[in-house]
C-alpha positions in Angstrom: 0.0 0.0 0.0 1.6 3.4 -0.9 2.0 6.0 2.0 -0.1 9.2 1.5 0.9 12.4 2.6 -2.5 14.7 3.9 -2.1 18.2 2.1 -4.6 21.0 1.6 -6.5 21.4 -1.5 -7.3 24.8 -3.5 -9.7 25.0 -1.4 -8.7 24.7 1.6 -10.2 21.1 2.3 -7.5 18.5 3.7 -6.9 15.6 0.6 -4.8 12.6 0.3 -2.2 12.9 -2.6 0.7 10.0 -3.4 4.0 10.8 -1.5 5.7 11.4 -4.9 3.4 14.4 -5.9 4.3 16.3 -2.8 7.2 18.9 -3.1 9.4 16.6 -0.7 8.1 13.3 -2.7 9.6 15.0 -6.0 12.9 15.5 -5.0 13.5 12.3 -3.8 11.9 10.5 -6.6 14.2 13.4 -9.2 17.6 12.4 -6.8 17.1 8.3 -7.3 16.7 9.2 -11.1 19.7 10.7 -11.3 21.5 8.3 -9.1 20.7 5.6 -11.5 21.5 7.5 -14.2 25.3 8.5 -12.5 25.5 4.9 -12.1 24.2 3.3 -15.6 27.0 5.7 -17.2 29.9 4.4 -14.5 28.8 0.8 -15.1 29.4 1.5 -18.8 32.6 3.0 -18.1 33.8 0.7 -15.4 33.0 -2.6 -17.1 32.0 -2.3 -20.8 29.4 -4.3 -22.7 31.1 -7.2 -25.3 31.8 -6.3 -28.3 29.2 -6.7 -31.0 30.1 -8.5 -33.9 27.3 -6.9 -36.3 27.9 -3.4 -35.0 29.8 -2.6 -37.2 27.6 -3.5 -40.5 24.5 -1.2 -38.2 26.6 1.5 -38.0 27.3 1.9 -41.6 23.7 2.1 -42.1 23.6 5.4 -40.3 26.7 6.3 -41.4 26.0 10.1 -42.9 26.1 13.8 -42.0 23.7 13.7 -39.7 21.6 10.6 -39.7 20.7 10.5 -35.9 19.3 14.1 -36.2 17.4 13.1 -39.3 16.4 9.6 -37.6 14.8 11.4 -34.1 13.1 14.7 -36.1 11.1 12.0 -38.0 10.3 10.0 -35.2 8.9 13.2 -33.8 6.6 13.3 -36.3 5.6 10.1 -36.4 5.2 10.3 -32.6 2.7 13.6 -32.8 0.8 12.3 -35.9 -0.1 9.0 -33.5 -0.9 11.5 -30.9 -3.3 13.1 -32.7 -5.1 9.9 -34.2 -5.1 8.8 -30.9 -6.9 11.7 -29.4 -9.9 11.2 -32.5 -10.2 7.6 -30.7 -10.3 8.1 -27.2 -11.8 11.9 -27.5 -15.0 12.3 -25.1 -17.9 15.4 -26.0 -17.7 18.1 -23.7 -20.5 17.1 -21.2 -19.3 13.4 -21.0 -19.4 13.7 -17.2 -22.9 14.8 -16.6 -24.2 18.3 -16.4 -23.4 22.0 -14.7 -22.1 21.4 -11.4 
């Protein structure tokens, strides 16, 4: 069972939130992030993966002035398009949730 932290609403009311969407919740939850990310990149460093022997016939593949940049701008796009057909899916009318409150 997660721990809840009792904060005050916008309107004054006491709520439950998660720990992690308090103030004190976030910083903790951003510092383990970056731990693991300090320690993914010393791991790498320390004790490097095997070489691959196919590596290098995948990196000819990508090999021009710049393919990576090309490569993520268009999986953007492809990402935003889905985005948008997705929304047209799972899109609800306006008084979905019952009338004026």
């Amino acid at each position: 069972m997660a721990r809840h932290a009792t904060t005050r609403g916008r309107h004054g009311g006491a709520e439950d939130v998660p720990f992690w969407v308090t103030k004190r919740g976030a910083g903790i939850a951003l510092a383990v992030l970056h731990a693991a990310a300090v320690a993914a990149v010393l791991v790498e460093l320390l004790r490097p993966f095997p070489e691959d022997v196919h590596a290098v016939e995948r990196a000819h593949a990508l090999d021009f002035t710049a393919s990576y940049a090309i490569y993520g701008f268009i999986a953007c796009v492809v990402l935003v398009l889905l985005g948008r057909l997705l929304r047209r899916i799972v899109m609800r009318p306006e008084d979905y949730y019952g009338g004026d409150r």
